[in-house]
N, C-alpha and C positions, 0 to 999 in steps of 0.2 A: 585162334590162339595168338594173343601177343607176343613179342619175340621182339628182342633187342641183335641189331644189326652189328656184326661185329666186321664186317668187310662192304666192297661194293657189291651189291648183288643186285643186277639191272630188273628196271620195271618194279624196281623195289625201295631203293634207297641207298643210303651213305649210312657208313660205319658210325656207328650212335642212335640212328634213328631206331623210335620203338613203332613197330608197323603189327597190322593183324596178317595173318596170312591161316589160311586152311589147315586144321589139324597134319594131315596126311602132308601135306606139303610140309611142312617144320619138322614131323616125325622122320620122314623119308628119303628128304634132302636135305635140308636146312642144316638140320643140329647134325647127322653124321658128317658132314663135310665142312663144321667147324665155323659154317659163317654165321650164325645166328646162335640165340642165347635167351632162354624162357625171361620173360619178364617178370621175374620175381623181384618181391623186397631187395632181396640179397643182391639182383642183378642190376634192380635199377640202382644202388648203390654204388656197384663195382661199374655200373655204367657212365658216374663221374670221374672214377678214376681215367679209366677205359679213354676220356675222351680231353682228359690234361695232357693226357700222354701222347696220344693222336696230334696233340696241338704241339706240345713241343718237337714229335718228329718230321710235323708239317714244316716248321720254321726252321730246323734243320737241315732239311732236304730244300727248301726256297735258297734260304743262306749260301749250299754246297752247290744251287742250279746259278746264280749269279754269279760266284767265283769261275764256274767254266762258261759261262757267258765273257766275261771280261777275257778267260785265257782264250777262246775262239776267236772274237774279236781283234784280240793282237798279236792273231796271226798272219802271218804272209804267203798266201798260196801262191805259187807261178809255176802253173802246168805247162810242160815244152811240148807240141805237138805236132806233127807231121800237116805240113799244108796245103792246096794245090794251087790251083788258079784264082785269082780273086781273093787268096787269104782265105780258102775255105776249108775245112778242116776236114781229114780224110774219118769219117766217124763223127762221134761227136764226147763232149766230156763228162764221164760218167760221176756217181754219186761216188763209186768204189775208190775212185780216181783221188778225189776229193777228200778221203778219210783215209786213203792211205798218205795222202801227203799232208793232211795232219799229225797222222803217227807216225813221220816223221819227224816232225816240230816238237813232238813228246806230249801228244795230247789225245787221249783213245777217245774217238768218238763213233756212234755205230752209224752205220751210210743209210739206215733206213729212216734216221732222223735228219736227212739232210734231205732239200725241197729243191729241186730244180724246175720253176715255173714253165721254161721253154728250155728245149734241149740247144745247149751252147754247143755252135757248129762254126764257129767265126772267132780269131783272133780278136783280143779285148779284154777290159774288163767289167768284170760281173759282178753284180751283188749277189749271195746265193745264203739262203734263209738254211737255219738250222736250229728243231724246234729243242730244247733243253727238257722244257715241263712243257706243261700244256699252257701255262701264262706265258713264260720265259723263250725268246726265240732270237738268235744271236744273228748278225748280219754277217756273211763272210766275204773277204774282199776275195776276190779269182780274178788272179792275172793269166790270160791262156796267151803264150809265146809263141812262136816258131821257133820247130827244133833245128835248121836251118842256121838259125841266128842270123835271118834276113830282117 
């Protein structure tokens, strides 16, 4: 059965594409659960609209990932932390850490989207990746201090 893709459905495609897929599989999964859509006259029709609309909420959503790229960016993290010997940090500085002291700043961003490549256990600063979109990934500057104020 052909079937016009109305969401991402892995192994499958991207929302627009017209794919064949197994009767029973389109009857039984596909069309109850909304992602898929019979490739009719009528569909591939509705399937242009379907997919101007796709594009303007992609550029929408690109437009609104740069806008908090720029507000991440010009942010200022300086985490105060407990030190011992050496400047070495008792622990280390977490993702949680790091998104609440943005929401601080007045900027919600969720910790799971934030990359810590190696766990920062050492006063300094850090560049620390934070991905927006899947293109889109912001550089954040982390200042980590002693709480001390040594």
């Amino acid at each position: 059965m052909k079937v016009i893709l109305r969401e991402v459905v892995e192994r499958l495609g991207q929302p627009g594409d017209v794919v064949t897929v197994a009767d029973g599989f389109a009857r039984n999964y596909l069309i109850p659960r909304g992602l898929v859509r019979k490739a009719t006259f009528a569909g591939l029709k509705d399937r242009e609209h379907h997919m101007k609309q796709l594009e303007l909420k992609r550029q929408k959503l690109l437009k609104e990932g740069e806008e908090l790229v720029d507000k991440l960016q010009a942010c200022k993290i300086t985490l105060a932390k407990k030190v011992g010997e050496e400047d070495r940090l008792y622990g280390s500085v977490t993702t949680q850490e790091i998104a609440e002291a943005l929401l601080a700043q007045g900027v919600q961003f969720d910790r799971k989207h934030i990359v810590l490549d190696t766990p920062i256990k050492a006063l300094g600063v850090y560049d620390v990746k934070a991905k927006v979109d899947p293109g889109l990934t912001a550089i954040l500057k982390v200042w980590v201090v002693s709480e001390n104020g040594e």
